[in-house]
C-alpha positions in Angstrom: 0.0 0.0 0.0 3.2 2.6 0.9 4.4 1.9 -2.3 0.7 2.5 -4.2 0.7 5.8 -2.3 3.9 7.0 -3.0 3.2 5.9 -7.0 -0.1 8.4 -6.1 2.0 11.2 -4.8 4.6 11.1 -7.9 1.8 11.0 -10.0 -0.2 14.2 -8.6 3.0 16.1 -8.2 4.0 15.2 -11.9 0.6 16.3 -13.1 0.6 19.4 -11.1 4.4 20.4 -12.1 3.7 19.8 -16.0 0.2 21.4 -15.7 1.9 24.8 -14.3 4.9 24.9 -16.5 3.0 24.8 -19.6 0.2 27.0 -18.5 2.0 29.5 -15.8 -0.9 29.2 -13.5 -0.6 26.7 -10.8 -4.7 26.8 -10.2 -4.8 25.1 -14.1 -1.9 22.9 -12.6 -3.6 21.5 -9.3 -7.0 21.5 -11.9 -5.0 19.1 -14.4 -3.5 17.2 -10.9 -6.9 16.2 -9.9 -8.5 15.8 -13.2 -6.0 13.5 -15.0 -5.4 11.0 -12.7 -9.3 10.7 -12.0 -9.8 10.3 -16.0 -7.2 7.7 -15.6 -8.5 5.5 -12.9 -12.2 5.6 -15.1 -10.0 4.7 -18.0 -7.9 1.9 -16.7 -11.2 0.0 -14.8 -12.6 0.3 -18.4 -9.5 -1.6 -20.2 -9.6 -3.9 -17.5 -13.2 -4.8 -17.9 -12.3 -5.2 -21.7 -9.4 -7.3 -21.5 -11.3 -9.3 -18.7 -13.7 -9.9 -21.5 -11.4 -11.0 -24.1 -9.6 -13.5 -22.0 -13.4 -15.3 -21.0 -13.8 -15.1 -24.5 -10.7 -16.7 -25.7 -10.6 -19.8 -22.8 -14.4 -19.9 -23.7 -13.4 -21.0 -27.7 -10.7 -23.2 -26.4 -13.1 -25.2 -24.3 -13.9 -29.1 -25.3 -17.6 -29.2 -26.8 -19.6 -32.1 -25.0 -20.7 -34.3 -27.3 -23.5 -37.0 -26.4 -21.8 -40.9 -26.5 -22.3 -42.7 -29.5 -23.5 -39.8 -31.3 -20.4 -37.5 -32.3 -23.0 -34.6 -32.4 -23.8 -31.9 -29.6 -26.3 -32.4 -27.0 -28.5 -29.5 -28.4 -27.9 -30.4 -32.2 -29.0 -33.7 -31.7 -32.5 -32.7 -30.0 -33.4 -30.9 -33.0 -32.8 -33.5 -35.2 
């Protein structure tokens, strides 16, 4: 957890520094400090939902189909034949 916070901390004081140098006002700067990282945090749950998704997807396909003995066909084919 130290180490998440201090990760935190680098990050605010990064945003807030490049924020203020490249507008001259620190208000924009503390702004862009708060803002950024916030947008972030949305933005990183959001790609890990999606690659969450992927990865069910991709052991999904790899699964073994059941097949019913004797039959070579799937359960639900062969009741609708």
């Amino acid at each position: 957890m130290a180490k998440t916070a201090s990760f935190a901390a680098v990050h605010f004081t990064v945003a807030f520094c490049v924020g203020t140098l490249l507008t001259g006002n620190p208000l924009v700067g503390g702004l862009l400090a708060i803002v950024e990282p916030a947008c972030n945090t949305v933005a990183y749950h959001l790609h890990e939902k999606f690659w969450k998704r992927r990865e069910q997807r991709r052991l999904h396909k790899d699964e073994p189909r059941e097949t019913t003995p004797g039959t070579g066909t799937e359960p639900s084919l062969q009741a609708a034949v």
